[in-house]
py3Dmol code that shows the C-alpha trace and the ligand (Angstrom):
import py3Dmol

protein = """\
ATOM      1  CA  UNK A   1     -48.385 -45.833  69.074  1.00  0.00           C
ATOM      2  CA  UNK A   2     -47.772 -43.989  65.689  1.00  0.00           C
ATOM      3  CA  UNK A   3     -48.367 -40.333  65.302  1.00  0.00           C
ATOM      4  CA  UNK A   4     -48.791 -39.014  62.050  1.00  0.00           C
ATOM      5  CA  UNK A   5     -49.306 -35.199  60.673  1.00  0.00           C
ATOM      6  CA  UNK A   6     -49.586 -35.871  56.822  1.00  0.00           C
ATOM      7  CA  UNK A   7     -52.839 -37.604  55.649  1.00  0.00           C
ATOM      8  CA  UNK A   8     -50.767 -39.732  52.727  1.00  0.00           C
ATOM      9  CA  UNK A   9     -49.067 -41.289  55.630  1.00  0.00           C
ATOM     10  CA  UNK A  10     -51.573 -42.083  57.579  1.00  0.00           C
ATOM     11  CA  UNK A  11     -53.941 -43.613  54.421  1.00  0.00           C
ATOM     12  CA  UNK A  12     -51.023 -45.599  53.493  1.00  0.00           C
ATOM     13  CA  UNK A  13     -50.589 -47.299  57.313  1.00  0.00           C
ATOM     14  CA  UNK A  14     -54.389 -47.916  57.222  1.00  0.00           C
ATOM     15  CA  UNK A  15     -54.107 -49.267  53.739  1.00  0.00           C
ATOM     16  CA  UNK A  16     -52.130 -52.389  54.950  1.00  0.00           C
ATOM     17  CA  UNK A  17     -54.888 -52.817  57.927  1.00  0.00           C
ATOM     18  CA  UNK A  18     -57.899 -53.039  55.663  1.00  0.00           C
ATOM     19  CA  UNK A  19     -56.151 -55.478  53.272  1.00  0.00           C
ATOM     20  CA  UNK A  20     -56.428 -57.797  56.076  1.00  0.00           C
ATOM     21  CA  UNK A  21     -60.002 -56.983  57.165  1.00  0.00           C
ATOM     22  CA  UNK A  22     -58.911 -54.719  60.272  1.00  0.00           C
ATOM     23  CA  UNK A  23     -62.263 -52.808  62.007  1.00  0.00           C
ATOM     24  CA  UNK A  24     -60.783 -49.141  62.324  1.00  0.00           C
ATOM     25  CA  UNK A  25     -62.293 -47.209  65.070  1.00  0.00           C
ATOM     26  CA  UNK A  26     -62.124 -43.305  65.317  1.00  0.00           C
ATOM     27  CA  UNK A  27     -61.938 -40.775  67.712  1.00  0.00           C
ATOM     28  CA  UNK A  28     -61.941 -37.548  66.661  1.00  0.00           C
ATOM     29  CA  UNK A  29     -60.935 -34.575  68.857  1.00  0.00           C
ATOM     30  CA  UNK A  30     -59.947 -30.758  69.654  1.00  0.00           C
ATOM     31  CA  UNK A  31     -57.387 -32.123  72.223  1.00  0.00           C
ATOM     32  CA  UNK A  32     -56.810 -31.320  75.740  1.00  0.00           C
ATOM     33  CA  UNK A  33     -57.790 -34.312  76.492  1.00  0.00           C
ATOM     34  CA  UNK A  34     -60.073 -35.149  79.666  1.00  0.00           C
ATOM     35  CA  UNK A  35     -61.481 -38.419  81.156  1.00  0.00           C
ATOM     36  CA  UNK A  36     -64.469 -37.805  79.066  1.00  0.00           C
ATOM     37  CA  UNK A  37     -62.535 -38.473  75.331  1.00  0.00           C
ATOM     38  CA  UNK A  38     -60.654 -40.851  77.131  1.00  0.00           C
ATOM     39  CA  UNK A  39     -63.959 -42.762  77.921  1.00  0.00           C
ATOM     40  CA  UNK A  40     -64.379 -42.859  73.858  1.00  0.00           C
ATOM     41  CA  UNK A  41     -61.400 -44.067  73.419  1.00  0.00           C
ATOM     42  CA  UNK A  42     -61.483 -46.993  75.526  1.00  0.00           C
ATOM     43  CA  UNK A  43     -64.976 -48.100  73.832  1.00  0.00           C
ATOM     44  CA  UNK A  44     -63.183 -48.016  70.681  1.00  0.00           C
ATOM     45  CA  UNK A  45     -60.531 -49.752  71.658  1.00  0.00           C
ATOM     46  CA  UNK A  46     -62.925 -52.531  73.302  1.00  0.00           C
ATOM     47  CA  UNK A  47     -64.837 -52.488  69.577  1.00  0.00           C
ATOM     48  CA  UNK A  48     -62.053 -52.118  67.074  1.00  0.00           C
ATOM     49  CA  UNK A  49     -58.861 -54.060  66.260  1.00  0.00           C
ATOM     50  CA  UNK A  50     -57.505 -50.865  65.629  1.00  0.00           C
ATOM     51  CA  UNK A  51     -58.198 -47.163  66.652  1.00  0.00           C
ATOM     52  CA  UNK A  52     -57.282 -44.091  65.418  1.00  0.00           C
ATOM     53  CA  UNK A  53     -57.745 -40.406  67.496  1.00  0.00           C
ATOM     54  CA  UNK A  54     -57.557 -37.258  65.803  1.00  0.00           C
ATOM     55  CA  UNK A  55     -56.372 -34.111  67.070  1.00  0.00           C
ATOM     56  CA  UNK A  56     -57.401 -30.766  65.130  1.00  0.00           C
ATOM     57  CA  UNK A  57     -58.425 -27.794  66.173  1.00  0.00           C
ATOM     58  CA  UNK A  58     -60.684 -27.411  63.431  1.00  0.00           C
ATOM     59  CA  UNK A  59     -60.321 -23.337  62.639  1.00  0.00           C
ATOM     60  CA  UNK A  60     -63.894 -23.393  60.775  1.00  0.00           C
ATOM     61  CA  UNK A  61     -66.082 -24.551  63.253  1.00  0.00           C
ATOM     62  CA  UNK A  62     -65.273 -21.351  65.535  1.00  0.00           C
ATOM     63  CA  UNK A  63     -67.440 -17.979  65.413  1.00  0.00           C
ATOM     64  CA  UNK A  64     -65.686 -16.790  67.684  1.00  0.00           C
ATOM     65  CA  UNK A  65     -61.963 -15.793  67.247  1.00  0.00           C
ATOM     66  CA  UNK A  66     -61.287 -15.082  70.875  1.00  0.00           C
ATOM     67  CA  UNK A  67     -62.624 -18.941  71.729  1.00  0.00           C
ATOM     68  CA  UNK A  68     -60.449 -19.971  69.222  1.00  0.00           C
ATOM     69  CA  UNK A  69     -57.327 -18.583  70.327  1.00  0.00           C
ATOM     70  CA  UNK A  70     -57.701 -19.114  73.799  1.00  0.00           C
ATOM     71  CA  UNK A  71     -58.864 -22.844  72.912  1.00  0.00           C
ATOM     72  CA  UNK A  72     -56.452 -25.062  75.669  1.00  0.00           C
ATOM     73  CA  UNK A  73     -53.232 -27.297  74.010  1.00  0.00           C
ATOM     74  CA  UNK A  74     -51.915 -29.794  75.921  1.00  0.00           C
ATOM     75  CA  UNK A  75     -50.621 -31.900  73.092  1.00  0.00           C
ATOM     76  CA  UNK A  76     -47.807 -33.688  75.426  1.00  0.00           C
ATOM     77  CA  UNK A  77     -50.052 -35.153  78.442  1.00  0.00           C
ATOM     78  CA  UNK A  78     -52.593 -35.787  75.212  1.00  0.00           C
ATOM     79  CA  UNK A  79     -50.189 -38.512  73.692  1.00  0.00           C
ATOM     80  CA  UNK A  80     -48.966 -39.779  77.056  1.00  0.00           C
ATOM     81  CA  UNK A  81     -52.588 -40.512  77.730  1.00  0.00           C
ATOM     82  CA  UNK A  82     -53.616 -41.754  74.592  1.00  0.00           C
ATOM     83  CA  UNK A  83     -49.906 -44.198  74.566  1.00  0.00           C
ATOM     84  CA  UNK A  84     -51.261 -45.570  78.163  1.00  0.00           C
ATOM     85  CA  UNK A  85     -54.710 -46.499  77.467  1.00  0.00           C
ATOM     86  CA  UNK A  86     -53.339 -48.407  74.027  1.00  0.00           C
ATOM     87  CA  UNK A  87     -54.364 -45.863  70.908  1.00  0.00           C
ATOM     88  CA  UNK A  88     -52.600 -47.128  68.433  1.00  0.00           C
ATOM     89  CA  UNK A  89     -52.972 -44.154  65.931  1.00  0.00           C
ATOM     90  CA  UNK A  90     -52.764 -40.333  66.162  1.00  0.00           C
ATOM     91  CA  UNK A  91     -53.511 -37.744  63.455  1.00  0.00           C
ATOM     92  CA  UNK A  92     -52.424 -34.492  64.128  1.00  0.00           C
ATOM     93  CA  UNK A  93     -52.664 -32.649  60.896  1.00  0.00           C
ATOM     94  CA  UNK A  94     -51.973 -28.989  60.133  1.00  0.00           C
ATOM     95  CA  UNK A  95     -54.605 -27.010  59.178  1.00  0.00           C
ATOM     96  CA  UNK A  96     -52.890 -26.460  55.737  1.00  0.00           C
ATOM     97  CA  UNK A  97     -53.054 -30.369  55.516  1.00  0.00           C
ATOM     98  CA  UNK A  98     -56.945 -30.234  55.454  1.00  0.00           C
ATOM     99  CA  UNK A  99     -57.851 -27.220  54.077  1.00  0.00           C
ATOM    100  CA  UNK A 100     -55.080 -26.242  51.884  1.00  0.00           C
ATOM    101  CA  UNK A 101     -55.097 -22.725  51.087  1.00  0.00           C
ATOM    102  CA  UNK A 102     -58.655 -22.031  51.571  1.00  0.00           C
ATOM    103  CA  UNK A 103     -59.992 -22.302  55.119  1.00  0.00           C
ATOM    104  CA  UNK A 104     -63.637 -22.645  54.705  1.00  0.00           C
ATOM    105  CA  UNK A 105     -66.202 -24.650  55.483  1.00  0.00           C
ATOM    106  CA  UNK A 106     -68.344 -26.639  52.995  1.00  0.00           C
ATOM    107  CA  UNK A 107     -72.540 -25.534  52.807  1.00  0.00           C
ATOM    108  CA  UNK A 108     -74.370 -28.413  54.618  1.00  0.00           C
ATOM    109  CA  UNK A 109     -78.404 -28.648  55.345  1.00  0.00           C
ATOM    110  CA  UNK A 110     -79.580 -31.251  57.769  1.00  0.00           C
ATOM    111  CA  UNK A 111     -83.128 -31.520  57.856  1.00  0.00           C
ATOM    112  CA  UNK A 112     -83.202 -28.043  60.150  1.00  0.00           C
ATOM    113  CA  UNK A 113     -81.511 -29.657  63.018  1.00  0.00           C
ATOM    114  CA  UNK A 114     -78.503 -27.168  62.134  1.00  0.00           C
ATOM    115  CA  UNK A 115     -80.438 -24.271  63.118  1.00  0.00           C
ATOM    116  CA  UNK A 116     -81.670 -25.378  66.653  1.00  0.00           C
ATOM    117  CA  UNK A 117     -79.818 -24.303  69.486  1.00  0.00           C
ATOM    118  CA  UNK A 118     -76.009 -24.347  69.040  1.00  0.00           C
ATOM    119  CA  UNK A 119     -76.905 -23.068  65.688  1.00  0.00           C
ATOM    120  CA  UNK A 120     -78.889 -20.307  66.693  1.00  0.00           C
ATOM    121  CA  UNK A 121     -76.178 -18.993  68.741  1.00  0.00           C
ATOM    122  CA  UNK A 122     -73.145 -19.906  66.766  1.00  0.00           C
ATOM    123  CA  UNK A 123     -73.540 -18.903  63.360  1.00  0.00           C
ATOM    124  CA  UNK A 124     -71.767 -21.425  60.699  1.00  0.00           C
ATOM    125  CA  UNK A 125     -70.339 -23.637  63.654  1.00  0.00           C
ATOM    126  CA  UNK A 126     -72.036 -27.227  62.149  1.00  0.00           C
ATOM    127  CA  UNK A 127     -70.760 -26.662  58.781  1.00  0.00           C
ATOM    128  CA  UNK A 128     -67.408 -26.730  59.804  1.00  0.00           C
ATOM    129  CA  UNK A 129     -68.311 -29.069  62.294  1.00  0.00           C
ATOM    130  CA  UNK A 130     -69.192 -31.448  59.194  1.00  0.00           C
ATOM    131  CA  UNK A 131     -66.429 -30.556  57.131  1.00  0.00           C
ATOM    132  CA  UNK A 132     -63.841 -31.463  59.201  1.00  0.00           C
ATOM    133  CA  UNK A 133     -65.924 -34.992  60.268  1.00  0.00           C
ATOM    134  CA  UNK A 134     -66.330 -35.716  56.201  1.00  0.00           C
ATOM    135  CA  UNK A 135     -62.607 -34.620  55.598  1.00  0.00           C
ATOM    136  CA  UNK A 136     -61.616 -36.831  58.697  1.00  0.00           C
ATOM    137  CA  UNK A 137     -63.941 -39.764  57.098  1.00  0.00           C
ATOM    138  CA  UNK A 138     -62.706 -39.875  53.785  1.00  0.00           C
ATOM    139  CA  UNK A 139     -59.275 -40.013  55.158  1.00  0.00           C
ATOM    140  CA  UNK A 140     -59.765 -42.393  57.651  1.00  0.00           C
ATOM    141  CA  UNK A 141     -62.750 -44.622  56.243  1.00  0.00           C
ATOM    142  CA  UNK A 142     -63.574 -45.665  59.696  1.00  0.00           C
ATOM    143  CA  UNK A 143     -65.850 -48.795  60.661  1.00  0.00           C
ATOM    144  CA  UNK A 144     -67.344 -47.069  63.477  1.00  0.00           C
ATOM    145  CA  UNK A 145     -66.737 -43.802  64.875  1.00  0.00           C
ATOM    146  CA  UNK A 146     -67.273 -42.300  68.721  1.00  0.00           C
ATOM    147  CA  UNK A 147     -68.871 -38.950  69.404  1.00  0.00           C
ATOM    148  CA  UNK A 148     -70.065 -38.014  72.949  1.00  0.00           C
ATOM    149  CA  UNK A 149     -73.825 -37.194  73.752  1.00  0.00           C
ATOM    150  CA  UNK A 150     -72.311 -34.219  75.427  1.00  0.00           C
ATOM    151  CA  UNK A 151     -72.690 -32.712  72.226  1.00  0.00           C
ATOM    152  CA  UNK A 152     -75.841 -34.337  71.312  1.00  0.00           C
ATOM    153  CA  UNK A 153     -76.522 -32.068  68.491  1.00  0.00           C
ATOM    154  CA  UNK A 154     -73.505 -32.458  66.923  1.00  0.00           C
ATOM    155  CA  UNK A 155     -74.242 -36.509  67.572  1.00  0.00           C
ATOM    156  CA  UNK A 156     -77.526 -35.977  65.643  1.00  0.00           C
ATOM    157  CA  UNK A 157     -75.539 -33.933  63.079  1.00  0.00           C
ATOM    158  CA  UNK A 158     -73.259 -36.470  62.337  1.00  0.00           C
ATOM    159  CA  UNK A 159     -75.562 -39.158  62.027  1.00  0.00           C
ATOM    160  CA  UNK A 160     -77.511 -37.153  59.239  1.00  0.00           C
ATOM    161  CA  UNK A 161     -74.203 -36.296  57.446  1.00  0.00           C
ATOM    162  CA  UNK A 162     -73.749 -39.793  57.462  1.00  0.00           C
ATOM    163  CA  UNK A 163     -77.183 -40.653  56.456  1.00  0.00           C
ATOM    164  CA  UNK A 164     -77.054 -37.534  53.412  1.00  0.00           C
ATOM    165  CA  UNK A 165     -73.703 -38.214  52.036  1.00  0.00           C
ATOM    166  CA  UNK A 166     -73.748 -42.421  52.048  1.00  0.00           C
ATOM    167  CA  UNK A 167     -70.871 -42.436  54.005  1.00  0.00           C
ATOM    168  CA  UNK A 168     -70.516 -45.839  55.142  1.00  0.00           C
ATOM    169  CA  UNK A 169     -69.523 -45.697  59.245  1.00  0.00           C
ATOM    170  CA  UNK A 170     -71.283 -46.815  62.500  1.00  0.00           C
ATOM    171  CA  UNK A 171     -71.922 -44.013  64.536  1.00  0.00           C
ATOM    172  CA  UNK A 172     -71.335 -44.826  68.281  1.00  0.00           C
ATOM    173  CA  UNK A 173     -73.032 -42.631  70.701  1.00  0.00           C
ATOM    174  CA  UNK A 174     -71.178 -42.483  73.941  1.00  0.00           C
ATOM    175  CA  UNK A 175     -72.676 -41.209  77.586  1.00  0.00           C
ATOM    176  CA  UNK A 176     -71.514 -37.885  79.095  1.00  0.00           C
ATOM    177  CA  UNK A 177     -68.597 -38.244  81.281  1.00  0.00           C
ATOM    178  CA  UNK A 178     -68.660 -35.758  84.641  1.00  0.00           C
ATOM    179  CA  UNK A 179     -67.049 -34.871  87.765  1.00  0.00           C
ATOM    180  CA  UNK A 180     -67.727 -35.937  90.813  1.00  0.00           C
ATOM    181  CA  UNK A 181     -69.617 -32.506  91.102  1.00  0.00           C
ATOM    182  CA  UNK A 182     -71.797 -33.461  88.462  1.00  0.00           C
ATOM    183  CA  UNK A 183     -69.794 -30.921  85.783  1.00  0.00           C
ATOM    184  CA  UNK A 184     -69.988 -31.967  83.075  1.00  0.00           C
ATOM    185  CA  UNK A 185     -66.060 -32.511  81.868  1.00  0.00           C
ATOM    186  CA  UNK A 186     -64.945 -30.097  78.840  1.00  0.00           C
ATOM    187  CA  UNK A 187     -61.210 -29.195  77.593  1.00  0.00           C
ATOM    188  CA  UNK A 188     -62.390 -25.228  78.447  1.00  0.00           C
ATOM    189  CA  UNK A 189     -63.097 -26.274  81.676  1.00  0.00           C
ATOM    190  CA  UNK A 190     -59.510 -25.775  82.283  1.00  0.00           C
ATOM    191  CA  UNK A 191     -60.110 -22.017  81.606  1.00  0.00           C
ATOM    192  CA  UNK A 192     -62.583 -21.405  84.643  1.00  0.00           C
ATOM    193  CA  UNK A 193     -61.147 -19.529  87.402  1.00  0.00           C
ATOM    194  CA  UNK A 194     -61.548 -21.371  91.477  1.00  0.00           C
ATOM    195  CA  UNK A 195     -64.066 -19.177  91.619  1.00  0.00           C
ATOM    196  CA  UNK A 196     -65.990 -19.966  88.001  1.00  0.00           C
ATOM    197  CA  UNK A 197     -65.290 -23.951  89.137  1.00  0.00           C
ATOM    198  CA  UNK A 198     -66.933 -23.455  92.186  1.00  0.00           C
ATOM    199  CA  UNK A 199     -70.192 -21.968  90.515  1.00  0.00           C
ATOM    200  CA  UNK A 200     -70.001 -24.180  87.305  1.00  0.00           C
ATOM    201  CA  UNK A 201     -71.763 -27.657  88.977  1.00  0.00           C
ATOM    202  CA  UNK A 202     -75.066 -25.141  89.460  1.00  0.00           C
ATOM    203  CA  UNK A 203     -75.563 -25.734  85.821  1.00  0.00           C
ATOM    204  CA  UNK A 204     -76.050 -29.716  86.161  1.00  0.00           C
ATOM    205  CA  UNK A 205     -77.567 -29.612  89.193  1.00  0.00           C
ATOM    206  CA  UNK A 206     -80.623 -26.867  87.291  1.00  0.00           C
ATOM    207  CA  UNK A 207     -80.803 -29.315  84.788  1.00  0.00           C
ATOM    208  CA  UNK A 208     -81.436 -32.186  87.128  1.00  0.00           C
ATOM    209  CA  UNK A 209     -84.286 -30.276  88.961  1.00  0.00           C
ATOM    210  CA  UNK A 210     -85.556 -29.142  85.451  1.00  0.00           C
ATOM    211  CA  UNK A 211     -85.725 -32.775  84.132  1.00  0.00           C
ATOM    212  CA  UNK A 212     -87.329 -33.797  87.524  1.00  0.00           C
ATOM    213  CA  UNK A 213     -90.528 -31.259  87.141  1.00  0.00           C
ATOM    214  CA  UNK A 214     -91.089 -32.770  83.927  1.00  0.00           C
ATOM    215  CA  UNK A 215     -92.971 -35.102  85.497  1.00  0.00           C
ATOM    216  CA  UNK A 216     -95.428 -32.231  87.723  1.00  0.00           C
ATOM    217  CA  UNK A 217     -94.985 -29.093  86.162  1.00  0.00           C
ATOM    218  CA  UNK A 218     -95.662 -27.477  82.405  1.00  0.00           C
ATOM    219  CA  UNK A 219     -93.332 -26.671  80.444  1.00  0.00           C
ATOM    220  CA  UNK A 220     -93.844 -22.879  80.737  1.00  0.00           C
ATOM    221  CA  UNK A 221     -93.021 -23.453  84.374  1.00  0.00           C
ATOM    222  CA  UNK A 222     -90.104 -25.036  84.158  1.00  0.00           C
ATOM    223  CA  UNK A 223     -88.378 -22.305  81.507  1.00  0.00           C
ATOM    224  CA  UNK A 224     -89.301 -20.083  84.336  1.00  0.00           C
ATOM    225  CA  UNK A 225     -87.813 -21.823  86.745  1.00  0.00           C
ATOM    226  CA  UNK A 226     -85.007 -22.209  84.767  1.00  0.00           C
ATOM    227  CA  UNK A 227     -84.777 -18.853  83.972  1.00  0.00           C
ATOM    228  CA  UNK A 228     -85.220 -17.632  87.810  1.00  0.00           C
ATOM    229  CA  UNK A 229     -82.727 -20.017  89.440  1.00  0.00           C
ATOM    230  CA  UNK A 230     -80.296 -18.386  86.642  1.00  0.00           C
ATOM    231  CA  UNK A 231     -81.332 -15.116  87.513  1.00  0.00           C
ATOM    232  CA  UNK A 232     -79.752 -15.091  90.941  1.00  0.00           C
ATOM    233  CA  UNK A 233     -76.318 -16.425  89.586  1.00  0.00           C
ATOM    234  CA  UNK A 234     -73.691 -14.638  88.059  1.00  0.00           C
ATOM    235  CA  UNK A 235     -73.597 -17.216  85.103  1.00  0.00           C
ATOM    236  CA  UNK A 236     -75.431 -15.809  82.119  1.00  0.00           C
ATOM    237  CA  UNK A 237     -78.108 -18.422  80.662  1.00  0.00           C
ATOM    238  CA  UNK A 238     -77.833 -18.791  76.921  1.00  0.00           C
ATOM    239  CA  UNK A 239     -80.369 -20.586  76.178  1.00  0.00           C
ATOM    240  CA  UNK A 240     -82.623 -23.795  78.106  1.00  0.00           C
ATOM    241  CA  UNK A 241     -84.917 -26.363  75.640  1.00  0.00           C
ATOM    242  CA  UNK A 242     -86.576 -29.551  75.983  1.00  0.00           C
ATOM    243  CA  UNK A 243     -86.429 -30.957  72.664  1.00  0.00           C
ATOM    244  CA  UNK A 244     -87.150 -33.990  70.683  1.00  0.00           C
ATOM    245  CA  UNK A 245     -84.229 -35.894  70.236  1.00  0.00           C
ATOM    246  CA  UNK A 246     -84.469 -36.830  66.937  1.00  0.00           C
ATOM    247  CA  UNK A 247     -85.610 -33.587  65.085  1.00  0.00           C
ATOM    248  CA  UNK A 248     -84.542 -31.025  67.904  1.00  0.00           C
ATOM    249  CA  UNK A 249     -87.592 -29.413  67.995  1.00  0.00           C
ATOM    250  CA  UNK A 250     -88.802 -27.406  70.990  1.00  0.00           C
ATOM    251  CA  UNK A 251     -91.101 -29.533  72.727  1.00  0.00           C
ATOM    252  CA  UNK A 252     -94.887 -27.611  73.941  1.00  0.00           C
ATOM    253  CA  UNK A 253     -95.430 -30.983  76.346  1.00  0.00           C
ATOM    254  CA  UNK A 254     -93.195 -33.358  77.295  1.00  0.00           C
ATOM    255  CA  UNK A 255     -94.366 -36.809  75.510  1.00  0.00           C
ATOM    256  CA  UNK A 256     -92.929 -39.238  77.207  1.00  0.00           C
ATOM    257  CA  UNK A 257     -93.390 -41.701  74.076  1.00  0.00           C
ATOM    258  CA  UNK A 258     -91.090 -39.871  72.345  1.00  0.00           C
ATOM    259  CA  UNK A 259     -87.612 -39.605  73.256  1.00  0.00           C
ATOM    260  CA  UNK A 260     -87.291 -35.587  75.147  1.00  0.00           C
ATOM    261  CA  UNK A 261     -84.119 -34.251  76.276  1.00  0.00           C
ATOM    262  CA  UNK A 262     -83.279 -31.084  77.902  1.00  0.00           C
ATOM    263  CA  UNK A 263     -80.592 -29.088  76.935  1.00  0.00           C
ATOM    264  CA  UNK A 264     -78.748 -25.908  78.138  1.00  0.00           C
ATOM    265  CA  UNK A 265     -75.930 -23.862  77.685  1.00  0.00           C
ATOM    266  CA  UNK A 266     -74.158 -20.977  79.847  1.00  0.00           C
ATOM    267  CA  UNK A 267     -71.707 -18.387  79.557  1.00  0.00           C
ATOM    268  CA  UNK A 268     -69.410 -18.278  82.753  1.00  0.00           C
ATOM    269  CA  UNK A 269     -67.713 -15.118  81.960  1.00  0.00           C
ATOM    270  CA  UNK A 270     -66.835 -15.600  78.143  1.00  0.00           C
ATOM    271  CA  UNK A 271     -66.774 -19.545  78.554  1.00  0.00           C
ATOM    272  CA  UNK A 272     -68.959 -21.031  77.459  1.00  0.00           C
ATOM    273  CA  UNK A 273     -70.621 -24.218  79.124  1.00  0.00           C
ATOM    274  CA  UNK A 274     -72.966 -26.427  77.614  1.00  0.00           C
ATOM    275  CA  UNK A 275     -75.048 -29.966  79.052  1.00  0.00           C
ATOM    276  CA  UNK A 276     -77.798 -31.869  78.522  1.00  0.00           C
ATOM    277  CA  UNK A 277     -79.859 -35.161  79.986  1.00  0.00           C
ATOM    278  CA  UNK A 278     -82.797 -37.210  79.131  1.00  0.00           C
ATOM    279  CA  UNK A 279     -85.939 -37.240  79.977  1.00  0.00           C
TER     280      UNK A 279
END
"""
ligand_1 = """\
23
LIG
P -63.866 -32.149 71.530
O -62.420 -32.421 71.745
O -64.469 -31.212 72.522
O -64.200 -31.811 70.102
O -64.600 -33.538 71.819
C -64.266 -34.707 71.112
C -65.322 -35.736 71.392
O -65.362 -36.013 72.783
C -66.738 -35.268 70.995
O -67.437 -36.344 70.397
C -67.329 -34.875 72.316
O -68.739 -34.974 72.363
C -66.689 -35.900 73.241
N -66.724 -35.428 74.618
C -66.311 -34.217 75.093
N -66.564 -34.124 76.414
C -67.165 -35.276 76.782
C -67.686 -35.781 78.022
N -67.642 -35.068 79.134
N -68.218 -37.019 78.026
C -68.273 -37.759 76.881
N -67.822 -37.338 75.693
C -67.271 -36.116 75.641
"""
view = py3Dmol.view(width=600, height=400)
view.addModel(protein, "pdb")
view.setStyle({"model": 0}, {"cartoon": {"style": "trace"}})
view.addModel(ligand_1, "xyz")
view.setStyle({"model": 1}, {"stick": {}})
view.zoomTo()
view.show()
């Protein structure tokens, strides 16, 4: 397995793999690397004859300062795992490799999917979001690249950055990976106390109920519920939707012709947890 930190390198070993028709798969991550970027991997692996994982904490794509700083590292055990399952590329750039001297994020609009949900709350998070994937693209030039439905609106993102800009990738959607708890797995997971862990599998298992009404009660009724089963927790709902899948949009009734998904996200104590599952 190669690592690489400068992006001429890494253009100029991929160079020699598309002169002989090579598929390039990509992975690109934060790091602290879990069974569920692992899973990703593997697919690529299975689909490419080569793949290549990034690992950037991507500065931009934070509101929140504190978030970023505290964001886990665990950039030893990451290449260990990434050498056993057979990556045979890893980027980790600087951030002065990718943004130079000025760290900001390009201006992006997708359709209004940006301002749903993640976007409400985190102010500027999908434009550096899809700076860093376009940077990571043009470096790369990927066949096909993996992004987990555990951040399903970053999924759709993607695919409509791809769609906008011509960029000419696959985008593979890949299922959310979870503990045998039903946690959903997440590098800040890491930062929950016993205690926090302990709480933490209440979130999949509202969901689960949630999606399960869908099918007796309105939709009014099951925000309450949502909202009442939270209440008696000390985890702090952000915010639960049932959305369209495509556009995002709040649904009023669940259509089960269309494709529905509900999504949520919690704050255990400053960490923030999100999840989702189809309808
Ligand atoms: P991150 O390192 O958090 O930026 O995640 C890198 C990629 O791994 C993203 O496409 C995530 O959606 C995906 N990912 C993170 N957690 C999971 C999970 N539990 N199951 C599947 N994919 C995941």
């Amino acid at each position: 397995m190669q690592v690489f930190k400068k992006k001429s390198a890494l253009i100029h070993c991929l160079s020699l793999l598309k002169e002989k028709n090579k598929q390039i798969g990509f992975v690109p991550t934060m790091g602290a690397l879990h069974k569920g970027h692992r899973s990703l991997v593997e697919k690529s692996i299975e689909d490419n004859d080569f793949t290549v994982v990034s690992i950037f904490v991507n500065p931009t794509q934070f509101n929140n300062t504190e978030d970023l700083k505290k964001y886990p590292k665990t950039l030893d055990e990451d290449l260990k795992l990434l050498k056993n399952i057979g990556c045979d590329v890893v980027f980790i750039p600087s951030v002065e490799e990718i943004y130079a001297q000025t760290v900001v994020s390009k201006s992006y609009s997708f359709d209004g999917i940006e301002n749903q949900m993640e976007g409400k709350f985190r102010k500027g998070h999908f434009d550096g979001v899809a700076t860093i994937v376009q940077t990571l693209f043009e470096i790369i030039n990927p066949n096909r690249a993996y992004f987990g439905e555990k951040d399903f609106q970053q999924l759709q993102i993607v695919r409509k950055l791809v769609e906008k800009e011509t960029i000419p990738v696959e985008i593979i959607g890949c299922p959310i990976y979870r503990e045998k708890d039903g946690l959903a797995m997440s590098s800040r997971n890491v930062r929950l106390s016993k205690e926090q862990r302990n709480k933490a599998p209440f979130i999949y298992q509202t969901l689960k109920k949630a999606v399960s009404f869908t099918k007796t009660k309105s939709i009014k009724e099951i925000y309450e519920f949502v909202k009442t089963e939270f209440a008696t927790t000390s985890l702090d709902l952000e915010y639960f939707t049932i959305a369209e899948e495509n556009t995002l949009i709040e649904v009023s009734k669940v259509n089960f012709t269309k494709k529905n998904r509900a999504f949520i996200a919690v704050d255990v104590e400053a960490i923030r947890l999100i999840d989702n599952l189809s309808l």
